[in-house]
C-alpha atoms as an extended CHARMM CRD file, in Angstrom:
* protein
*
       195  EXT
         1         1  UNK       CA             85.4990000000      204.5830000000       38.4720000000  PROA      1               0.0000000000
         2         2  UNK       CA             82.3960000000      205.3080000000       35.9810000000  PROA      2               0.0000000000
         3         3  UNK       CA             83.6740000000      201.9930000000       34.1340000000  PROA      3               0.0000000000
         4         4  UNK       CA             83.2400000000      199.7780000000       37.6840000000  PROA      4               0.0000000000
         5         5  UNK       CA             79.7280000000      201.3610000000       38.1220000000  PROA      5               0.0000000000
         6         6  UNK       CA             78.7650000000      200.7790000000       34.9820000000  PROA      6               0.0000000000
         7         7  UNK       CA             80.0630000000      197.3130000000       35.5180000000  PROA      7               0.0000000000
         8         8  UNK       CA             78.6120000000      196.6390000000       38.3320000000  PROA      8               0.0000000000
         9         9  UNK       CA             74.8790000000      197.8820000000       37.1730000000  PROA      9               0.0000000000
        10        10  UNK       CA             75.1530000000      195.3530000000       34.7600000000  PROA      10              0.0000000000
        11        11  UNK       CA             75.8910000000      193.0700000000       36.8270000000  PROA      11              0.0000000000
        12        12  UNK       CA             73.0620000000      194.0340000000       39.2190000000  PROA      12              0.0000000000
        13        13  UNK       CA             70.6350000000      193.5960000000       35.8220000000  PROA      13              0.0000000000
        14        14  UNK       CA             71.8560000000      190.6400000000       34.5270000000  PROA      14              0.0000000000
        15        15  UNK       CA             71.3780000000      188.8440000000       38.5190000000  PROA      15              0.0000000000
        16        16  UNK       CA             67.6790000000      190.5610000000       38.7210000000  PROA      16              0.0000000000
        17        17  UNK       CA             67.1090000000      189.2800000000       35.1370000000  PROA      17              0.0000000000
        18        18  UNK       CA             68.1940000000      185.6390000000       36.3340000000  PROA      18              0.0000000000
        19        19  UNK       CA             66.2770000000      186.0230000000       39.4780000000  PROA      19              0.0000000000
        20        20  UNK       CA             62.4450000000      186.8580000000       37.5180000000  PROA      20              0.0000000000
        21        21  UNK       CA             63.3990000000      183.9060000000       35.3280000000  PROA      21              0.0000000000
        22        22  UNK       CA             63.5850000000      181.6410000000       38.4510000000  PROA      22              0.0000000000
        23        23  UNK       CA             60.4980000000      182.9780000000       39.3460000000  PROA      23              0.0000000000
        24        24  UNK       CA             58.7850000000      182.6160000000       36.1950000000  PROA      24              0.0000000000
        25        25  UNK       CA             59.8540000000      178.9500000000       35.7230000000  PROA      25              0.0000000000
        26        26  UNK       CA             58.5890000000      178.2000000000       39.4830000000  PROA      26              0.0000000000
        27        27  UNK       CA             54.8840000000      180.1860000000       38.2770000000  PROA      27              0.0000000000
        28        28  UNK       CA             54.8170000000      178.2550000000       35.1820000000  PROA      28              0.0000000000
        29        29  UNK       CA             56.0900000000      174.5840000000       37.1890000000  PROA      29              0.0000000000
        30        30  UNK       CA             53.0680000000      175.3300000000       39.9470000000  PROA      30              0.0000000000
        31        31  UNK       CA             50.5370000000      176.0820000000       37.1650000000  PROA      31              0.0000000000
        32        32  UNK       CA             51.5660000000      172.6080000000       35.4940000000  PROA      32              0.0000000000
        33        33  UNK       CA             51.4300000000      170.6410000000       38.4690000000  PROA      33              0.0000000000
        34        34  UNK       CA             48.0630000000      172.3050000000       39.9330000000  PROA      34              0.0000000000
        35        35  UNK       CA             46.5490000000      171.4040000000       36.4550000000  PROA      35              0.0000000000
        36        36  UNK       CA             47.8640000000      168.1130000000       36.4570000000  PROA      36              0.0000000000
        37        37  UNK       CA             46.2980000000      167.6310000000       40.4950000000  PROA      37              0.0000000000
        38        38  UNK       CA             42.8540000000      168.9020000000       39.5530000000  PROA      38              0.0000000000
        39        39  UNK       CA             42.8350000000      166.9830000000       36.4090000000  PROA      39              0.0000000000
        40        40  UNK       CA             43.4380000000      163.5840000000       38.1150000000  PROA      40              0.0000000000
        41        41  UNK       CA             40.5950000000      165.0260000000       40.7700000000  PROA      41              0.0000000000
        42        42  UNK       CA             38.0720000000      164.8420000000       38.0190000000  PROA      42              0.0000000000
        43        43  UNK       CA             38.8670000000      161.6630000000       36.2840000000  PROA      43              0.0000000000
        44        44  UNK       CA             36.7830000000      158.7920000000       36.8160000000  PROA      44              0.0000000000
        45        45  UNK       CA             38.1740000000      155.8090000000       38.4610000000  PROA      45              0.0000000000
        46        46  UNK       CA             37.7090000000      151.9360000000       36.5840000000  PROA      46              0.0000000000
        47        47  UNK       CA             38.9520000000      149.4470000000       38.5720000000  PROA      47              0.0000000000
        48        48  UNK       CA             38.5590000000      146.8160000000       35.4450000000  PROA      48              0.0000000000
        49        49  UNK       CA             40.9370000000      149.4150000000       33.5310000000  PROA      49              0.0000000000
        50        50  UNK       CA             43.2980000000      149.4200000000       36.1530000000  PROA      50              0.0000000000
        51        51  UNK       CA             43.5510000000      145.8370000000       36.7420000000  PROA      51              0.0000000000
        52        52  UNK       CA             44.0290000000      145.2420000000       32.7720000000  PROA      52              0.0000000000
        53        53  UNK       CA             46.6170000000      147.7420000000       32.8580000000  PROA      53              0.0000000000
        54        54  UNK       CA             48.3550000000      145.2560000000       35.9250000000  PROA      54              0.0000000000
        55        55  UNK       CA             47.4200000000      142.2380000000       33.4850000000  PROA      55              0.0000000000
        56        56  UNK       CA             49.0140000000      143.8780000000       31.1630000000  PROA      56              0.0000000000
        57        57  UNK       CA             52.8570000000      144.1650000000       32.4400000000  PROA      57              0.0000000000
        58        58  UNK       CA             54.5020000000      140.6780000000       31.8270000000  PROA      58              0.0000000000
        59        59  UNK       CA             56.1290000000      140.1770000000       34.9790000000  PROA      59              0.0000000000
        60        60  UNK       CA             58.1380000000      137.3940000000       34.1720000000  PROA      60              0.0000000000
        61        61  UNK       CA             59.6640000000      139.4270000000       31.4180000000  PROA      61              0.0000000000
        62        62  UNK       CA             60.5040000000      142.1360000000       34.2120000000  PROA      62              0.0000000000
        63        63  UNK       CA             61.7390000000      139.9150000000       36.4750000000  PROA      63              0.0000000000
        64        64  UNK       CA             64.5250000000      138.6160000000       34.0380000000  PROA      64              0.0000000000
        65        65  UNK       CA             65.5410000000      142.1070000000       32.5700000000  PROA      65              0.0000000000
        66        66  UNK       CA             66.7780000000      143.1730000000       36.1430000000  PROA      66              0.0000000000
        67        67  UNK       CA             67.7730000000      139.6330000000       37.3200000000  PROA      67              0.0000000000
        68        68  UNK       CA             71.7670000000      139.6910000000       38.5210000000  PROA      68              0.0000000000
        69        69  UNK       CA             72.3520000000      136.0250000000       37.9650000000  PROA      69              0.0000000000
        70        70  UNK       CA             71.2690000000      136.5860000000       34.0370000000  PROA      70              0.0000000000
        71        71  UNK       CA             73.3340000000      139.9830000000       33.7680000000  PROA      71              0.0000000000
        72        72  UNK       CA             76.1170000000      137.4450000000       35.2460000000  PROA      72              0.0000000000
        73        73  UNK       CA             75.4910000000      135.3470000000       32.5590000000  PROA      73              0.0000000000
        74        74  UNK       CA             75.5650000000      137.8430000000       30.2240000000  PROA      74              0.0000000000
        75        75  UNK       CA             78.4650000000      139.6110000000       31.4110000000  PROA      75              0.0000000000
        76        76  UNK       CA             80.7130000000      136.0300000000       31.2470000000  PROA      76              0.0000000000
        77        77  UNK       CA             79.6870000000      135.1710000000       27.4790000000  PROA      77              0.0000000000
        78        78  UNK       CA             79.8310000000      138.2510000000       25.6890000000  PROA      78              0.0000000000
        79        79  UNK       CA             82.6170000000      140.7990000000       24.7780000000  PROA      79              0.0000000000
        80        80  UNK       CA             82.5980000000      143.8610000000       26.5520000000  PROA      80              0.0000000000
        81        81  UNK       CA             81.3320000000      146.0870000000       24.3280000000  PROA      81              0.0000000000
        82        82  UNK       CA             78.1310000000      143.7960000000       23.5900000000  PROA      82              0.0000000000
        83        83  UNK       CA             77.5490000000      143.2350000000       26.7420000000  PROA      83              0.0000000000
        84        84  UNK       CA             77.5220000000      147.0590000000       27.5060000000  PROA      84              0.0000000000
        85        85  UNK       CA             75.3300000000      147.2910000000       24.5670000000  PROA      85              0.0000000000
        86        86  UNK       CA             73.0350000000      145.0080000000       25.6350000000  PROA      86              0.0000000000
        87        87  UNK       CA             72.9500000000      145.8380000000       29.2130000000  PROA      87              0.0000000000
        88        88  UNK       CA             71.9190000000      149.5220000000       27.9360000000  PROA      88              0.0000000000
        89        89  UNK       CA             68.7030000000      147.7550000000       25.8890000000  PROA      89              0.0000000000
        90        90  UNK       CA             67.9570000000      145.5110000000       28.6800000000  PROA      90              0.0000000000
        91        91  UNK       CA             68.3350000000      148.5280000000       30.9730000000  PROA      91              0.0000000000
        92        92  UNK       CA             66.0810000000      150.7730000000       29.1970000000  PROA      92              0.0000000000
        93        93  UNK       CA             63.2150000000      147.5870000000       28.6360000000  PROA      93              0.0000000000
        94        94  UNK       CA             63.3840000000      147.5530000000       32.4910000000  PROA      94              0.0000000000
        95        95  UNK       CA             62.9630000000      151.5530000000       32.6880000000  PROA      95              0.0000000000
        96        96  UNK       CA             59.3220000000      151.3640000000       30.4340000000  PROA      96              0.0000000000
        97        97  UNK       CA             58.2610000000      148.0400000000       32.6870000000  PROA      97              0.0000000000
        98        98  UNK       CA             59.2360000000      150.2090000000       35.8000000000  PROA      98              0.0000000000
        99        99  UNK       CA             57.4190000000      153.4000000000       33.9690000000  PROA      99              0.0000000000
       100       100  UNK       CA             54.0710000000      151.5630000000       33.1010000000  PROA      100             0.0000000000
       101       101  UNK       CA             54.3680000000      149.8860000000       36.6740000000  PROA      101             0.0000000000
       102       102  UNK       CA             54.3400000000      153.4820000000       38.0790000000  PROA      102             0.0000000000
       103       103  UNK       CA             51.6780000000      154.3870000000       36.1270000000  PROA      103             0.0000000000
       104       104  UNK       CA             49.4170000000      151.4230000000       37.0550000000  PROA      104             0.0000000000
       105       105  UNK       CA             50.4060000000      152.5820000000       40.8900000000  PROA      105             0.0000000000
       106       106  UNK       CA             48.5200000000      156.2310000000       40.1520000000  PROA      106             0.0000000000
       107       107  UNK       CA             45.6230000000      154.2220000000       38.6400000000  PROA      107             0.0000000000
       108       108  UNK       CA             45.6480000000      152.1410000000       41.9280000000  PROA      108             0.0000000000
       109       109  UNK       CA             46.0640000000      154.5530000000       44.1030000000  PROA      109             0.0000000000
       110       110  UNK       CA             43.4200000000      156.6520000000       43.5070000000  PROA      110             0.0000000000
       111       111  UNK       CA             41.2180000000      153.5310000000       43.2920000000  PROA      111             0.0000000000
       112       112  UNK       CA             41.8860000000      152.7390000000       46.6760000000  PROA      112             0.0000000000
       113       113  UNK       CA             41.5050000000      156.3720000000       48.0000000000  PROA      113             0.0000000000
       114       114  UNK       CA             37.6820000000      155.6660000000       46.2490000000  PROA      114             0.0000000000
       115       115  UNK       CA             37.3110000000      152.4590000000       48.0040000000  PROA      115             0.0000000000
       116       116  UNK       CA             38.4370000000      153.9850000000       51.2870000000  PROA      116             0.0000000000
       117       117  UNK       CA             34.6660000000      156.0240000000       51.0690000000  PROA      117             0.0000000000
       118       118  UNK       CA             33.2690000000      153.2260000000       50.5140000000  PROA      118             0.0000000000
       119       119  UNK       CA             30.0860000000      152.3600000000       53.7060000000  PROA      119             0.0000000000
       120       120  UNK       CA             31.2700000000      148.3670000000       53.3210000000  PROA      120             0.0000000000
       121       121  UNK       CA             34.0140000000      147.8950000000       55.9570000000  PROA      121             0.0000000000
       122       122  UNK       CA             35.4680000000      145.0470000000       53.9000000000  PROA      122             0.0000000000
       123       123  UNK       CA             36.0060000000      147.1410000000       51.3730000000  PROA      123             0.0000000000
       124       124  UNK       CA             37.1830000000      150.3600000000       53.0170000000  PROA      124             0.0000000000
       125       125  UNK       CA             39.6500000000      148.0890000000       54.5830000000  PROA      125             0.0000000000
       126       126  UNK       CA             40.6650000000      146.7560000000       51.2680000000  PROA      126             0.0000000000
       127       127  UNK       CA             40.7950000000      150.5780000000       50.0330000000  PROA      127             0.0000000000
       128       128  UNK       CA             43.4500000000      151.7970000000       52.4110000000  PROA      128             0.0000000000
       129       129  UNK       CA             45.5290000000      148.7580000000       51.9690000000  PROA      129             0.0000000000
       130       130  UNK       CA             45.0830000000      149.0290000000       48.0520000000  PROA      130             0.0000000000
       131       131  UNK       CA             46.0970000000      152.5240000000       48.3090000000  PROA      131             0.0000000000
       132       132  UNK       CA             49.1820000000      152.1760000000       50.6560000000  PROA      132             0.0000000000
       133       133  UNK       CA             50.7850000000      149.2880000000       48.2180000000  PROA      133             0.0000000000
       134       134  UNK       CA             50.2710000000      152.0990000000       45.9410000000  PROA      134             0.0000000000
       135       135  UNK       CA             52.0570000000      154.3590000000       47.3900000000  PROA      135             0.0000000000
       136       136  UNK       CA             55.1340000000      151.8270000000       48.1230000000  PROA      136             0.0000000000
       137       137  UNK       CA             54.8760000000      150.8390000000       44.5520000000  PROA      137             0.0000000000
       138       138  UNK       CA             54.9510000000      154.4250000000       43.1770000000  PROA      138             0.0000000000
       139       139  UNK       CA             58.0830000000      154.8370000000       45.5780000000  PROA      139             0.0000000000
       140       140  UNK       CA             60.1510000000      152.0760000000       44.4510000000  PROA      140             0.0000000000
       141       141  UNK       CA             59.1570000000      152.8650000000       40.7690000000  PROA      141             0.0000000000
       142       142  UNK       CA             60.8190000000      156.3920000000       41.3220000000  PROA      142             0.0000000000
       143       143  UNK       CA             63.9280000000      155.0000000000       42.7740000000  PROA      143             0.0000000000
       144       144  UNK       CA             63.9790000000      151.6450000000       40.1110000000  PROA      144             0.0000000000
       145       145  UNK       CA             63.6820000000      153.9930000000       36.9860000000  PROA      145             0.0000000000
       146       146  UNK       CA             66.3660000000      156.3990000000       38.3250000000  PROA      146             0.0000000000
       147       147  UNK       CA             68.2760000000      153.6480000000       38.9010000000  PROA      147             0.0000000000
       148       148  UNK       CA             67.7000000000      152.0220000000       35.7330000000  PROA      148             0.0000000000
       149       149  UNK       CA             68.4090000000      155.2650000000       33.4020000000  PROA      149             0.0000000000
       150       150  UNK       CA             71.4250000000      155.3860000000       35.4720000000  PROA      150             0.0000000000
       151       151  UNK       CA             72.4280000000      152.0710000000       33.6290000000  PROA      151             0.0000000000
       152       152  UNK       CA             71.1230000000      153.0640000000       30.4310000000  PROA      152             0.0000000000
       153       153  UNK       CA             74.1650000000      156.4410000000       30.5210000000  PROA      153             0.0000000000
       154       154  UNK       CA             76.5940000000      154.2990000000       32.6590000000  PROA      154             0.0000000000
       155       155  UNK       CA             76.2630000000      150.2490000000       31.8010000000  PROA      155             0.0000000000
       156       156  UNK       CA             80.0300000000      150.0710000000       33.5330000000  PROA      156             0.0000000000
       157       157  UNK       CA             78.7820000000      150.9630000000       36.5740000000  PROA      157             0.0000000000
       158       158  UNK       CA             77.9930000000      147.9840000000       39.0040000000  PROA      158             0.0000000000
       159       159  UNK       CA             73.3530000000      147.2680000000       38.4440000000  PROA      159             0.0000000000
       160       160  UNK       CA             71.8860000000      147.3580000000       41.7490000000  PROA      160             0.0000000000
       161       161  UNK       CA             69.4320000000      144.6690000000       41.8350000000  PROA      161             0.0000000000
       162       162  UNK       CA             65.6840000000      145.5500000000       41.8880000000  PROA      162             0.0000000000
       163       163  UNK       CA             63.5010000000      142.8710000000       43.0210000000  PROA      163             0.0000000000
       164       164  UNK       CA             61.6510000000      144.4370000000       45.6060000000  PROA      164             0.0000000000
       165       165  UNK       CA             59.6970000000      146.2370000000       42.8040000000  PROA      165             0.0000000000
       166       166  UNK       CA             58.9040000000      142.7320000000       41.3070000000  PROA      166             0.0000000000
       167       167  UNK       CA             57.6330000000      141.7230000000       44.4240000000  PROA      167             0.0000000000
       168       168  UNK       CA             55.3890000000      144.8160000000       45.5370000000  PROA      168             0.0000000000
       169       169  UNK       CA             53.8570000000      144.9690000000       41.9680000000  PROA      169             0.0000000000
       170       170  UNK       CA             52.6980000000      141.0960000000       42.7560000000  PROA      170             0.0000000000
       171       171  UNK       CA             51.3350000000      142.2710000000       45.7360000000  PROA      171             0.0000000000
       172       172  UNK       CA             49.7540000000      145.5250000000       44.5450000000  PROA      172             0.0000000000
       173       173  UNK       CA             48.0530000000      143.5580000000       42.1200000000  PROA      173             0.0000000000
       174       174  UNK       CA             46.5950000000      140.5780000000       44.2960000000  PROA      174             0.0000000000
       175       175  UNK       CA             45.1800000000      143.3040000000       46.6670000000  PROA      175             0.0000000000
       176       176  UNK       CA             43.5660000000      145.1410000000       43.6960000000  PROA      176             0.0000000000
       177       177  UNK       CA             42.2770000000      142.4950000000       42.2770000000  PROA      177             0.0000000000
       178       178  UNK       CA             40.5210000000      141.4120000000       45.7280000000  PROA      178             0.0000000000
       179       179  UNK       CA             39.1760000000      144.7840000000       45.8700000000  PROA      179             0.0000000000
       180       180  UNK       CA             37.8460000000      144.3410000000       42.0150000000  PROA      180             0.0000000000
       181       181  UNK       CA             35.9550000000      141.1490000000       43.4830000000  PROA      181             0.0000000000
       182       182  UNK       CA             34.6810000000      143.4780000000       46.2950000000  PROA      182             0.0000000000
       183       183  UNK       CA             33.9540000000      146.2690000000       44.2510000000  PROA      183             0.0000000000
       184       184  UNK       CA             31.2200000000      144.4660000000       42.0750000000  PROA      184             0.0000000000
       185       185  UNK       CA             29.5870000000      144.5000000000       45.2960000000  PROA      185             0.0000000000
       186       186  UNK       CA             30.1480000000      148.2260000000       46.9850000000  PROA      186             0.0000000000
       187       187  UNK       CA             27.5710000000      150.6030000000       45.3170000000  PROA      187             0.0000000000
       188       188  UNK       CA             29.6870000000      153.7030000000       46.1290000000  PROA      188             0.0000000000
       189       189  UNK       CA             32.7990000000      152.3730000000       44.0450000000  PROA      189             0.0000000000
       190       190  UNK       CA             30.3380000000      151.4650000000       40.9970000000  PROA      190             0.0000000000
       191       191  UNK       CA             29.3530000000      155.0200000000       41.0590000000  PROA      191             0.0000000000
       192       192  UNK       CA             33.0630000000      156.5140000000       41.4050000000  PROA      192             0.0000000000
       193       193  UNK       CA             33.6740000000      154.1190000000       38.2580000000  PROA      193             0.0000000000
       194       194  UNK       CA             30.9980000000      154.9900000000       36.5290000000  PROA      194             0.0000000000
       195       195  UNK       CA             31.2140000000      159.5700000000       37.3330000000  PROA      195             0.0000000000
């Protein structure tokens, strides 16, 4: 009887032990992502930046690493175990373009949430649409690079195609680099660029 007790404190311990870790971790994850909000708060937005870091992605390049027709292609002339070999490097080529892609739609975003302030209609207007093909492009990054990490552990698994994210960058980056043409001429986005 003393044994079960004894048993059972532990047991009690070890589960309250388990329980303030899961609390700690959630402390610390809040702390990290509350720095990580008020940091990008403070930043100063460049909308040249930005748009060099869209200039920057070769989209061609994307747009063939997560073609189906070329992973076809690939798939008919190579052995098996190349082919999974270099569906695993064309996989993870496609996860950095996705990553950068995702990064450039945080730049954007917050450039159109500055452009949104902004007293010239035209470019207000230009804001909010900047910052909601942000927010689709930061969306479909998320799902493209889980999907593309997926291929990197399991290239026998059947690659969903992912030209959707193609096609939104394109358009993310026309309608920011309308709003750079604007922007020379919106006083309160020259300041945000230059704080």
């Amino acid at each position: 009887m003393i044994s079960q007790a004894v048993i059972s404190q532990a047991v009690i311990s070890r589960a309250s032990i388990a329980a303030w870790a899961l609390v700690a971790v959630a402390f610390v994850a809040l702390g990290i992502v509350l720095y990580v909000a008020i940091r990008n708060r403070t930043r100063s937005i460049d909308v040249e930046k930005a748009a060099q870091a869209f200039r920057s992605l070769d989209i061609d390049a994307f747009r063939n690493l997560v073609d189906a027709d070329e992973e076809a292609f690939l798939r008919d002339n190579l052995p098996p175990r190349k082919f999974r070999q270099i569906k695993r490097q064309r996989a993870w080529a496609a996860f950095l373009y996705a990553w950068e892609a995702g990064g450039a739609a945080t730049a954007l975003a917050r450039i159109g949430h500055a452009a949104q302030r902004s007293s010239d209609p035209q470019v207000a207007a230009s804001g909010a649409q900047v910052a909601e093909n942000a927010f689709r492009l930061r969306l479909q990054t998320m799902r493209a690079c889980f999907q593309l990490l997926t291929v990197v552990v399991l290239p026998d698994l059947q690659s969903r195609t992912i030209p959707s994210l193609v096609d939104q960058y394109q358009q993310s980056a026309e309608t920011l680099f309308r709003l750079g043409r604007f922007s020379s001429e919106s006083p309160e986005l020259a300041r945000s660029r230059r704080a």
